[in-house]
C-alpha positions in Angstrom: 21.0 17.1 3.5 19.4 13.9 2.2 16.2 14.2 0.6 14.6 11.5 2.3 15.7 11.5 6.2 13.6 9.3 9.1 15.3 9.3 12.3 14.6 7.2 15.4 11.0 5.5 14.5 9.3 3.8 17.0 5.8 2.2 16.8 4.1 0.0 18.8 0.2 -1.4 18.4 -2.3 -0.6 21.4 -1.6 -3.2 24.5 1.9 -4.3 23.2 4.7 -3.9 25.3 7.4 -3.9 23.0 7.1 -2.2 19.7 6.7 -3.6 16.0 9.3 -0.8 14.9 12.3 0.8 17.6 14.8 3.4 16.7 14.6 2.8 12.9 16.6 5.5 10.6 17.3 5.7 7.1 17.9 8.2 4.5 17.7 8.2 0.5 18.9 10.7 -1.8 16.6 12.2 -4.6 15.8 8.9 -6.9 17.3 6.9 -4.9 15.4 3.2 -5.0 16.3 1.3 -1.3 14.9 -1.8 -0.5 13.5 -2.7 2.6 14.6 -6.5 2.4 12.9 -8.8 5.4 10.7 -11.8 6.4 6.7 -11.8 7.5 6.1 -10.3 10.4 9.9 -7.7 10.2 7.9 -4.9 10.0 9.2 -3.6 6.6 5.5 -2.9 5.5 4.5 -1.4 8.6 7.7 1.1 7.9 5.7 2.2 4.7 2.3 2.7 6.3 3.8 5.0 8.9 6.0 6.8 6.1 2.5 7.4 4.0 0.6 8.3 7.1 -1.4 5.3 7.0 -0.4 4.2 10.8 1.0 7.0 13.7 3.9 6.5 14.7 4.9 6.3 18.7 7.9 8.4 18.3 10.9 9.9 15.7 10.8 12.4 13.1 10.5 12.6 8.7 11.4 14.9 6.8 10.9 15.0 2.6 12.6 17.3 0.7 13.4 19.6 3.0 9.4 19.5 4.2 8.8 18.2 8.1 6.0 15.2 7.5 5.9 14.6 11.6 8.1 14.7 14.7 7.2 15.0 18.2 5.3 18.6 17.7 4.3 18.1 14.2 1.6 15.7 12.1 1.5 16.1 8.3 -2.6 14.2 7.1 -1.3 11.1 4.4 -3.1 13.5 1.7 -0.6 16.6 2.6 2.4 14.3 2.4 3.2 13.8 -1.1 3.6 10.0 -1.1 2.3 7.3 -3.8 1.7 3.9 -2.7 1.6 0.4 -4.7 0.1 -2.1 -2.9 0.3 -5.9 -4.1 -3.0 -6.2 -4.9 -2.3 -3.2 -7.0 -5.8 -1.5 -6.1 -7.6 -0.6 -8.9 -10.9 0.8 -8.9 -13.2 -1.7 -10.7 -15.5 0.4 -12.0 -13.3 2.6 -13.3 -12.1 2.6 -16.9 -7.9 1.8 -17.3 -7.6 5.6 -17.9 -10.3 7.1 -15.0 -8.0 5.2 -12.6 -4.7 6.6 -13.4 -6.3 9.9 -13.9 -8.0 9.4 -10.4 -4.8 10.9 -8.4 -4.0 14.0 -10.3 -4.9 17.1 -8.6 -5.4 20.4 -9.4 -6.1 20.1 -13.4 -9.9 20.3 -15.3 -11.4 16.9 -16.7 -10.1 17.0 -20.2 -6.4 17.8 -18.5 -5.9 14.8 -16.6 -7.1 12.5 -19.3 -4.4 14.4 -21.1 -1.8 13.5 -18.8 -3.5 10.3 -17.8 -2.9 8.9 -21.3 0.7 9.8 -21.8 1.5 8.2 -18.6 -0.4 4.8 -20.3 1.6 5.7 -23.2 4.9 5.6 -21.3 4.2 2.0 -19.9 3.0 0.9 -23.4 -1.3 0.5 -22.3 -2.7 3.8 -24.5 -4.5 1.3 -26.2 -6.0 -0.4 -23.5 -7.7 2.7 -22.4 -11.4 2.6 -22.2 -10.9 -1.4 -20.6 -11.7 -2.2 -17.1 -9.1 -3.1 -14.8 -10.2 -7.3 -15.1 -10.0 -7.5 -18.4 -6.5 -6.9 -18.4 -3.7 -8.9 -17.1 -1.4 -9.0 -13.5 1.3 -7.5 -15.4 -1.0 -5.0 -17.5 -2.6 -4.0 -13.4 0.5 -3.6 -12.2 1.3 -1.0 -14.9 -1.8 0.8 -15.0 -0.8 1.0 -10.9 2.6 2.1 -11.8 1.3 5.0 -13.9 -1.5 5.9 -11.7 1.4 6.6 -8.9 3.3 8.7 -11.0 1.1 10.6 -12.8 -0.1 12.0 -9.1 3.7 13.5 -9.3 4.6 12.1 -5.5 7.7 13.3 -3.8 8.1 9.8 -3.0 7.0 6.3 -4.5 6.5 3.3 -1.9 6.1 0.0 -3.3 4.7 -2.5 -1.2 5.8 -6.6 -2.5 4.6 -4.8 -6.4 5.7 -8.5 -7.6 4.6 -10.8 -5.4 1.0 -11.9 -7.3 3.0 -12.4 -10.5 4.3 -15.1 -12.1 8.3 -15.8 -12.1 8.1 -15.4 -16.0 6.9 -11.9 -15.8 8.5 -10.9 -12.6 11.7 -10.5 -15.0 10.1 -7.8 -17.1 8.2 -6.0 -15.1 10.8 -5.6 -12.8 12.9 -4.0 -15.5 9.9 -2.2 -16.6 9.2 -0.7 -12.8 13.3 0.3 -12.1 13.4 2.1 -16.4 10.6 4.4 -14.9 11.3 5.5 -11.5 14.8 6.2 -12.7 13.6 7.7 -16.0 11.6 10.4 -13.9 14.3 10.1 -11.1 11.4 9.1 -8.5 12.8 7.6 -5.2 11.3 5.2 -4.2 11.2 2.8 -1.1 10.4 -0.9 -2.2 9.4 -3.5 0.6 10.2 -7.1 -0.8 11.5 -10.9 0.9 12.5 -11.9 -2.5 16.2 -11.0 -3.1 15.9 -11.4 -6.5 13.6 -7.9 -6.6 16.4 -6.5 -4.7 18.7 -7.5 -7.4 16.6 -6.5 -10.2 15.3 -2.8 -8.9 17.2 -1.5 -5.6 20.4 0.5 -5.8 20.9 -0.5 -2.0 19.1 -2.7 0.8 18.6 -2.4 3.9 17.9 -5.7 5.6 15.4 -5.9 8.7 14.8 -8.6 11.0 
């Protein structure tokens, strides 16, 4: 049984007739990155929101390692599910320091334990010593890092990245890309990555699946 299985999603916004997402299915094995590869307005983001519980879905059925998210009896809350999300804007907390935020997610451990793990996570994408700094004093590509480690040091059973690259420049598209597919498969996280650049496709999916 795949790890990640979604059978026959359908969603549709209140007073549309036809919906933004019909019969859509796909599976991934465990860290397993798949692309989501479509234009504005495909649908490919909505996908994620439904997957991380963000929107309800009309109809169809998820299940995550072996655990049922929803079906037609059955509604897992987004906090239950198990599911990190990177957003484009990357969605730092302002007022928090670099470290507060990646420790933000982690669950179930005393103060001085998720600073612990908080700052070997900043270790692994090279920002330990940018620490104690506020999320604008650092770069797009230092943000998008600090975002990156804030997902996984929340250990998700699933990563969802939502156009990670699209607010940096092409320059350092290159290596962050590289950066972003040397972690997920270094701690063998699938991950579902929503992009309309094929070059991001290239760079970080081990298969696409294209939506129209």
């Amino acid at each position: 049984m795949s790890y990640f299985k979604l059978n026959n999603l359908y969603f549709n916004y209140p007073n549309q007739k036809s919906g933004v997402i019909e019969n859509f299915s796909m599976e991934l094995e465990k860290g397993e990155i798949v692309a989501l590869l479509g234009n504005s307005g495909s649908g490919k983001s909505t996908i994620l929101r439904l997957i991380a519980g963000l929107e309800k879905p009309s109809s169809g059925k998820l299940i995550i390692d072996k655990e049922r998210m929803f079906d037609e009896n059955y509604y897992t809350a987004p906090q239950d599910r198990g599911v990190g999300m990177i957003f484009q804007d990357y969605s730092l907390f302002p007022n928090l320091t670099v470290i507060q935020n990646v420790a933000f997610g982690i669950k179930g451990k005393r103060k001085s334990e998720k600073i612990k793990i908080a700052m070997n996570y900043l270790k692994m994408v090279q920002l330990d010593d940018h620490s104690d700094k506020y999320p604008s004093e650092c770069s797009g590509g230092q943000q998008q890092r600090i975002a990156i480690a804030r997902a996984l040091a929340a250990e998700p059973n699933i990563l969802l990245l939502d156009e990670p690259f699209s607010n940096l420049d092409e320059e350092l598209k290159v290596s962050v890309r590289k950066e972003i597919k040397d972690l997920l498969k270094k701690f063998k996280m699938s991950a579902i990555l929503v992009t309309h650049d094929h070059n991001d496709v290239e760079a970080v999916a081990d298969r696409v699946i294209k939506i129209s």
